[in-house]
N, C-alpha and C positions, 0 to 999 in steps of 0.2 A: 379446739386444737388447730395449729395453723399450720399451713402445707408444709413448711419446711418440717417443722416436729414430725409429722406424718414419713414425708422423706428421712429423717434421719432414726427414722425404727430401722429399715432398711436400708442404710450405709453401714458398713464395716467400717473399722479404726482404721488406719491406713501403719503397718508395721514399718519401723524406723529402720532405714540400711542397718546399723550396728546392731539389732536387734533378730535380724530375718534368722541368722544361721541358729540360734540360739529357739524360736518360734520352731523349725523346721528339724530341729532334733526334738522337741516336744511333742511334735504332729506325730512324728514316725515312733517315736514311741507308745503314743496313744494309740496308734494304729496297730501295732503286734498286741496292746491288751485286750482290745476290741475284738482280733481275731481269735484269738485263747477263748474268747465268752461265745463268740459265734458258732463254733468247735463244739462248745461243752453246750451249748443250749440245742445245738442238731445230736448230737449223741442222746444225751437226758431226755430230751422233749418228746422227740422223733425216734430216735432208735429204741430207747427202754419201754418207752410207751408201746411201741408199735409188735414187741415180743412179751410185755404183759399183758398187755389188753387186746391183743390182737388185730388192732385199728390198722385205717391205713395204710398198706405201705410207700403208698407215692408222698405222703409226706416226708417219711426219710426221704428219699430220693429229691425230692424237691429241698428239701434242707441241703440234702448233701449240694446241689447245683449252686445254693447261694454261700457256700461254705469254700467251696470250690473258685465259685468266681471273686469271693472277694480276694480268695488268695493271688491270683493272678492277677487282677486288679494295680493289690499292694505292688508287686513288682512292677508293673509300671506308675504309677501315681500314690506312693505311696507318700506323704506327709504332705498331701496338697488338697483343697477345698476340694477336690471335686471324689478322692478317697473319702471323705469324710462324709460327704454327702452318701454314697454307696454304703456304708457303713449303718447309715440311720435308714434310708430306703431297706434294705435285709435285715434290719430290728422287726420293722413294720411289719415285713412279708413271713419272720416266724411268728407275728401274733395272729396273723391268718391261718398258718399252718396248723398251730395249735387249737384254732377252732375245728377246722376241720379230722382233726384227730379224737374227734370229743374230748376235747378239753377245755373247752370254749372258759370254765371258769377262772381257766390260768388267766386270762383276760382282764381278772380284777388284781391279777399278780403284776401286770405291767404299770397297771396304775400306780401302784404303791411302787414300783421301780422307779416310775417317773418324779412322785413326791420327794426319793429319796435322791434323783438327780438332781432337782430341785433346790434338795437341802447343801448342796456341793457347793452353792453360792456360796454358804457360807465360808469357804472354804477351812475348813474345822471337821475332823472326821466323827468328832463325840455323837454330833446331830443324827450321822447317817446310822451309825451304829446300835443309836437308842431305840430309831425309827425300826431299823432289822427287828432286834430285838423284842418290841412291840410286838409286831408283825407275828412273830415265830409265836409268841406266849398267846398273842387273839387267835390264834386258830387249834392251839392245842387248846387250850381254856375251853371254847366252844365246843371243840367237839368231845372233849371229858363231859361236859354239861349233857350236850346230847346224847353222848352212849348210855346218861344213865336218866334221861327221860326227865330232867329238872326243868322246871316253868320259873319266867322270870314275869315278873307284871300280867300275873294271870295268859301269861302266851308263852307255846312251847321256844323250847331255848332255836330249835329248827329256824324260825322267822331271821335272828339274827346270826345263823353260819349258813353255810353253803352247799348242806345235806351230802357232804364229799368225806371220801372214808380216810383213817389217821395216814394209810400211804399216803393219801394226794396232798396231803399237809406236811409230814414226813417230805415229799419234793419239792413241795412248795416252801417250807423253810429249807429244804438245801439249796433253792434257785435265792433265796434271798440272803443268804448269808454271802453265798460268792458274787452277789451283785453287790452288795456292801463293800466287800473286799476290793475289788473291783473299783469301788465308787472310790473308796480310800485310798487305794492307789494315785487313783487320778488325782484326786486333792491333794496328796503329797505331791507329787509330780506338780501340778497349781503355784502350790505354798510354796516349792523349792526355785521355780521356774519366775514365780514371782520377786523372791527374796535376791535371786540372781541379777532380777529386771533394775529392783531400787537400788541393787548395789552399785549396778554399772550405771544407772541415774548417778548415785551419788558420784562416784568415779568422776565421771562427765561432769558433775557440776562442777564439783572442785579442781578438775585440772581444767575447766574456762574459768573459774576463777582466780586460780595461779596463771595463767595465760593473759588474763585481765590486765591481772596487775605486773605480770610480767611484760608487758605494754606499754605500758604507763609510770613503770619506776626502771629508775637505772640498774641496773643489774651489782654494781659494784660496792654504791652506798646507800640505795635502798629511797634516794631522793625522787622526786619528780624529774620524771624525762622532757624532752622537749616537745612529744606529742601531748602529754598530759599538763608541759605548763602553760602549754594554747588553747586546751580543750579548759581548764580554770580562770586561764584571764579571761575567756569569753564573759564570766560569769562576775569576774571581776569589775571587767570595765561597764558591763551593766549594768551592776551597784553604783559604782561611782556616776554614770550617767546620772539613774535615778535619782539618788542622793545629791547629786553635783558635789561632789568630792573629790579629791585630787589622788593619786599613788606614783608612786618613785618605782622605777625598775633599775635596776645596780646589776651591771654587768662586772662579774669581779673576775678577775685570772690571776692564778699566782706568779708567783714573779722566779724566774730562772729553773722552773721547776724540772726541765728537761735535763738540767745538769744534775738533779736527786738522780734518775731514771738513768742515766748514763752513765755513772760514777757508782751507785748502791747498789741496782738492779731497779727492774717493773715491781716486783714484790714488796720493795719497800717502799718504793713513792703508789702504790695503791694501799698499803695500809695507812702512810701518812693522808691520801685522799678522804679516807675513811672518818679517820682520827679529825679533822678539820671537818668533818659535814659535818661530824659528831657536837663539833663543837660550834658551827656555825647555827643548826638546829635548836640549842640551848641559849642563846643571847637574842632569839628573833621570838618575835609577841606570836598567840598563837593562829591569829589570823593573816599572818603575813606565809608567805610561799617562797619558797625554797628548792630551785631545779639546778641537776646539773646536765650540764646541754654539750660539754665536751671533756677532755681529755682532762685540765684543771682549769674547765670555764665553769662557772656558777653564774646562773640569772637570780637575784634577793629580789620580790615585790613587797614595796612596804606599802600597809595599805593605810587608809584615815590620815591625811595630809594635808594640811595648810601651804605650805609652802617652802623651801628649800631649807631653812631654818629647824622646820621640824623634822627633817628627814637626819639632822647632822647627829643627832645622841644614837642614832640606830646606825650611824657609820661608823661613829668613836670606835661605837660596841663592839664592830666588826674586827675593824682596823687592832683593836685594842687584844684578842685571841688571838693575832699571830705576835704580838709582842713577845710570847711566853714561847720558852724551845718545847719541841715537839718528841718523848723521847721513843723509838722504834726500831725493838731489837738489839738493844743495845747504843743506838746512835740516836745521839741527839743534835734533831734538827731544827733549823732557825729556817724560815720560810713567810717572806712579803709578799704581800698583796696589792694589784693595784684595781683602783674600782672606777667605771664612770656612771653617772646619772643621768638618768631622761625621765622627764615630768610628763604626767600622762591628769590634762589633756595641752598643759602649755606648749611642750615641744612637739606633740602629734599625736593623731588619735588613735592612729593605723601603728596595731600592735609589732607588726612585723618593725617598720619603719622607728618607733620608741626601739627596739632591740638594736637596730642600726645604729642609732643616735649615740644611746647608751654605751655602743662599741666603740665609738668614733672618742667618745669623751677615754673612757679606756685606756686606748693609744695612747692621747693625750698626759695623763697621767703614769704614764711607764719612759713617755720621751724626757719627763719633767723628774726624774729620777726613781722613780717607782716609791712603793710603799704608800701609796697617796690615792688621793681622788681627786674627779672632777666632776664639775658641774655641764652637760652639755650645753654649748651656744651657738648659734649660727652662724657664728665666723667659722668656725671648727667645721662646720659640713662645707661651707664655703672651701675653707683648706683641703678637705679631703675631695673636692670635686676638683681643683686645681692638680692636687696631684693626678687624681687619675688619670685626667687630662696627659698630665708630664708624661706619666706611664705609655699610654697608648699612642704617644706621638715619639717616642724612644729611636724606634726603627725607622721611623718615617727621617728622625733627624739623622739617623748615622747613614740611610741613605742619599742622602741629600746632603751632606757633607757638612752640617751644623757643628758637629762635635771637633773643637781644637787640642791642641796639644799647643801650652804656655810654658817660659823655661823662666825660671830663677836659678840667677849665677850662684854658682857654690865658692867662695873666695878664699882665701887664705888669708888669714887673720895680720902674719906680716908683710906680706908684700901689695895686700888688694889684690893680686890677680887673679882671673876667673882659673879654675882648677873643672868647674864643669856646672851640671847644674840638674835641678828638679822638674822633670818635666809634670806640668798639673794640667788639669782636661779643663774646659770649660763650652757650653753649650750654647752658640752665638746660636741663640733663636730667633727664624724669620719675621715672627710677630712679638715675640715676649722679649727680646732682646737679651742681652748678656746674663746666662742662668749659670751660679755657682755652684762646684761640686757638693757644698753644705747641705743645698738645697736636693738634689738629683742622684747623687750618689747613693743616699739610704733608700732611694724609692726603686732604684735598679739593682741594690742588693733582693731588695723584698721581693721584688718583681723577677729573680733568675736572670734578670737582663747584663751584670753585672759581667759574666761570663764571655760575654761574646762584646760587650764593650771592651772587656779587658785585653783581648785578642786583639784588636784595633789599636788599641794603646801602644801595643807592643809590638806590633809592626809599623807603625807610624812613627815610636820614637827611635827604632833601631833604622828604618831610612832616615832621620835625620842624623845618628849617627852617622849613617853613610857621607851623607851631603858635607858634614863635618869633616871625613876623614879626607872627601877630593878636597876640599879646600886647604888640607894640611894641617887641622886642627886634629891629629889622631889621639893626641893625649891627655883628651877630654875624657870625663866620666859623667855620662846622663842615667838618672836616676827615675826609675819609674814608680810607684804604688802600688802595689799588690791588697786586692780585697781577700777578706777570710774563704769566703766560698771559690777562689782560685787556687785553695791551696789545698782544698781535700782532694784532690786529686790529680793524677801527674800529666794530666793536658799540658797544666803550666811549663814542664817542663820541655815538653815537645813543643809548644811556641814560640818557648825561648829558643831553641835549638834550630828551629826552621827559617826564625828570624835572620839570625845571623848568621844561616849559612846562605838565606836567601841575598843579601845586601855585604855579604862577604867582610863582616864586622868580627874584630877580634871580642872574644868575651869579656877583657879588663876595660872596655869601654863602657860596659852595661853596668848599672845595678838596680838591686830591685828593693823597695823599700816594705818591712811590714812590721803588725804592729805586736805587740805582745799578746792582745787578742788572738791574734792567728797562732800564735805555741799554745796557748792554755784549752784551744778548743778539741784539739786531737793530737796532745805535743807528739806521740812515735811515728804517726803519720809524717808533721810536719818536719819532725827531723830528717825523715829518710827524703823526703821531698828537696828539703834544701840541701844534704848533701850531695843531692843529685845532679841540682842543679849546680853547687858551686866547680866540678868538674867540666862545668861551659868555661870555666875560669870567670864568672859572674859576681862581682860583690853583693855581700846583702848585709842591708842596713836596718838596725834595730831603733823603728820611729818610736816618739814621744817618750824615750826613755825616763824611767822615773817616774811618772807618773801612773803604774801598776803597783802589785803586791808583790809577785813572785818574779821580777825582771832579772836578781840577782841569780836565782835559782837554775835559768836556762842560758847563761853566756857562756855556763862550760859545755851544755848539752847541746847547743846550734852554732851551728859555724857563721857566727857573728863577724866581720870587721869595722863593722864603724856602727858608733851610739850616737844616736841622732837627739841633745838636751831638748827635750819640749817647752816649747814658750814661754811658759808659766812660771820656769824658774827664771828663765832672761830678764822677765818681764820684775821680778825680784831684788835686780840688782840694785842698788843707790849710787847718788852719786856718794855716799856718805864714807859706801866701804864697810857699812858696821857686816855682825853675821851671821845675818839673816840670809847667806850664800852658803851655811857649811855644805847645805847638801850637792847646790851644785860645784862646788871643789871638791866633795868628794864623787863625784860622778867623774870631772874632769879627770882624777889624779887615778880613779877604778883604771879609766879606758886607758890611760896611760901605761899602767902597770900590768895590766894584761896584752898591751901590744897595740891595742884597738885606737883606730881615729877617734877622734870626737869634734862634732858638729853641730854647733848652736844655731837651732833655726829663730826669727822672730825678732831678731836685730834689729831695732831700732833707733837705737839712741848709740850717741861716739862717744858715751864714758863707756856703756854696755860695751861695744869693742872693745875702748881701753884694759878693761875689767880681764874682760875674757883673755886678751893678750895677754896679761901680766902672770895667769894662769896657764898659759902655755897652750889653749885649748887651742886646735890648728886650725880648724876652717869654720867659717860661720856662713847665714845665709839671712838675708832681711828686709824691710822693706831701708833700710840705711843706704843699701847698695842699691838694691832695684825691689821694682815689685814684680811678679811675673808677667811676663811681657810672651807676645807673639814672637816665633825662631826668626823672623827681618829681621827684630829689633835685637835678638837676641846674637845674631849676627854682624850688626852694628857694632853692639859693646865689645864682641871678641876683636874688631878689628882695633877699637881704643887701645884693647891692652891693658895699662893697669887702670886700674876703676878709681873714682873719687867718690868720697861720699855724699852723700846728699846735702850735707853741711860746708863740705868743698866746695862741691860746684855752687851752692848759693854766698 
């Protein structure tokens, strides 16, 4: 046997925290039955003995002390090893006692106690019981044989009893039957204390198994989390190592989904979440994985891959379940998705980095009109690191005074003359030279940065009103852009207000221009906002008209003056005349009829003016007349007067 085995006779289990109070009401119960038998074996042993046989009496008395002290004991230690130990040391010291009482043969009654503590292993009381029972029948047995003088194997029956009379067997089966009882007690106390132990085992397993996978799956549609879809690629990308194998990871987000959630409630764009895992789950092979890692972002890993070609039928698939409307509650919804790819290991090996890639491609695909995918490529990270670049150098440029303010003349259609004009931002960058709002505009909305350019705008174009009005020109109208995220809130209008009262500008010199995006995103917000602002006496112009869904829906609910035609119809015109213009005559002939200006931006061409003239539309603006030019040049043209067209002047 080897010393550790030797050491671990003598180690105790070590009891589990969740376990001690449950051990410690066990102890303390064991302890009150212990003293009950302690009690009754000093009374029976010592006291009855000691009044019929006359033996003795310092055994009672020595019984009664350890009878005594174990009481006192209990009260201070009582369900703790060291009662316990007191407990078996006062067993010991009444089988002395009882030798010394002439009883010495009770001695072979501790043994058979012991046997039947023994049997308590089992913990099953039948054993202890049998053993009693035994017990009680061998000693009446024997001693019926002996009283009446019967030989067994030619030897008297004496050899095999204990020459002790039916009393001391008489006591001796009542000390064994309450040690029985006694014993069975404690095994039920065992078996109940036990059954309590595996319960709360079980307990424990299973709520760290709900815990587990509470871990590791999303809570909502029951998919892979983002810890669990790292702790699986791990295992992925090791396969495909070993194998050299290729896998696609598909970053997929649905498209405008925040407007289900805004518009229906959280309860139904989380059952629609639902409904789509459901359905994303049943079109994917069953070795590929499936996480969702946000709000309605999904990571797809497809795995056994040749190359981009074979990843396209496991896109169709995708692409091909939001075709179908989604019905929820009653409401049925239609919901796009746009997806990007990262090749693992062509694009990168470094999991996190494929996730990035896969993002980028993403964007990509939602810039490009959503419902689509893309494949990630290096220009694409190339782009995303230019803008970020843009981003972080933001402040650096409006500190540094990068950021201009360009005007295009707003003219009147009969006379050529300037009526006022559009002021447009552009980013004369120190090193990247001339950056246009197409470019920078979307990355400072994204960026929050958008806000506190827009404030700059608006002080810088209303001093330029200023500068306009000492020179005399006060009956100009300079028109500024308003982005969406300056209008959910009424900063805007305190800007405006601070503006001109700063640079001592009347308000019909101002306007502000925006797009039908900004009413559809919070229209009761954005009405109270523009009414509020139209009290600066400030015009506001409804840009790219026509080219929305609901633009008709909100000219009676926004204090609209002037529809600004978007491009796309100018750009429509012929010289031909045929018509392929109804719509923009009837835009012209709307603003007419409701009161409202109307202004063609995108001017190019002098039939396109003639066009628009002959339809009565009043002001236009384009590159025919100018392109947007810096306020010098812009101050130039005003002193010309009336303008000629680029056709004139060449």
């Amino acid at each position: 046997m080897r010393r550790s085995d030797i050491k671990g006779l003598f180690t105790f289990p070590k009891v589990p925290d969740f376990a001690k109070e449950n051990f410690e009401q066990y102890f303390i119960q064991s302890d009150k039955v212990m003293l009950m038998l302690a009690v009754l074996q000093w009374i029976m042993a010592t006291f009855v003995s000691s009044l019929l046989y006359d033996t003795y009496l310092y055994g009672f008395l020595s019984g009664g002390i350890i009878v005594v002290s174990l009481f006192i004991a209990f009260r201070y230690l009582k369900g703790t090893r060291t009662m316990r130990s007191l407990v078996a040391v006062s067993m010991m010291l009444f089988s002395l006692i009882y030798i010394q009482q002439h009883l010495g043969r009770i001695e072979m009654h501790f043994h058979l106690f012991i046997a039947m503590a023994i049997l308590s292993l089992y913990k099953d009381t039948v054993p202890v019981f049998v053993a009693a029972l035994a017990t009680i029948l061998h000693h009446l047995i024997f001693n019926y044989l002996q009283f009446y003088e019967v030989s067994l194997f030619g030897m008297p029956v004496m050899v095999f009893n204990y020459g002790c009379g039916m009393d001391i067997v008489l006591l001796h089966g009542f000390f064994v039957v309450m040690e029985a009882l006694v014993l069975g007690y404690i095994i039920k106390l065992q078996i109940e204390h036990a059954v309590e132990l595996n319960r709360t085992e079980t307990q424990v397993l299973s709520l760290n198994a709900e815990l587990k996978h509470s871990s590791l799956h999303d809570d909502l549609t029951g998919l892979a989390n983002r810890q669990n879809l790292y702790n699986r690629m791990d295992m992925v990308t090791a396969n495909a190592n070993r194998h050299k194998d290729k896998f696609a990871l598909l970053f997929l987000d649905l498209d405008r989904f925040k407007n289900i959630n805004d518009t229906l409630g959280h309860d139904i764009g989380d059952l629609l979440l639902q409904a789509i895992s459901v359905r994303l789950n049943d079109v994917l092979r069953e070795n590929d994985l499936i996480a969702r890692i946000g709000g309605d972002e999904f990571v797809i890993i497809i795995t056994d891959v040749q190359n981009e070609s074979s990843v396209m039928e496991c896109v169709n698939k995708i692409l091909e379940i939001f075709r179908h409307d989604t019905v929820i509650r009653g409401h049925s919804l239609k919901v796009s998705a746009s997806i990007g790819i990262a090749m693992y290991p062509d694009d990168a090996r470094d999991i996190k980095e494929l996730m990035k890639y896969a993002d980028i491609a993403m964007y990509k695909a939602k810039e490009n009109g959503r419902d689509n995918f893309y494949f990630f490529t290096q220009s694409m990270n190339k782009t995303l690191h230019d803008e970020v670049f843009l981003i972080n150098d933001m402040q650096r440029a409006l500190d540094s005074s990068e950021f201009k303010l360009y005007y295009q003349p707003k003219v009147d259609t009969q006379t050529n003359s300037i009526v006022g004009a559009e002021a447009l931002i552009r980013w004369e960058h120190s090193q990247k030279g001339m950056i246009y709002p197409n470019v920078f505009i979307r990355l400072a909305e994204g960026a929050g940065f958008i806000v506190k350019l827009g404030k700059w705008i608006v002080d810088d174009a209303v001093r330029f009103i200023g500068e306009l009005s000492e020179l005399g020109y006060d009956d100009l109208n300079i028109s500024i852009n308003v982005s969406s995220k300056q209008v959910k809130n009424f900063e805007l209008y305190h800007d405006l207000r601070n503006a001109l009262d700063k640079y001592s500008i009347r308000g019909k010199q101002l306007s502000i221009e925006i797009t039908e995006s900004v009413m559809m995103e919070d229209a009761q917000n954005a009405a109270e906002l523009l009414q509020k602002i139209k009290t600066l006496g400030i015009n506001i112009y409804l840009d790219d008209f026509g080219t929305g869904y609901s633009s008709l829906s909100y000219l009676n609910k926004f204090p609209i003056d002037t529809l600004k035609i978007d491009k796309s119809f100018i750009d429509d015109i012929s010289k031909e005349g045929d018509n392929s213009m109804l719509l923009l005559n009837t835009i012209v002939a709307m603003g007419q009829t409701l009161g409202m200006d109307v202004i063609a931006e995108g001017v190019e061409e002098e039939f396109q003016l003639d066009y628009l003239k002959s339809k009565q539309c009043k002001y236009f603006q384009g590159y025919l007349m100018s392109r947007p030019i810096p306020k010098e040049e812009f101050l130039r043209l005003l002193k010309r007067g009336v303008l000629k067209t680029s056709h004139q002047l060449q």
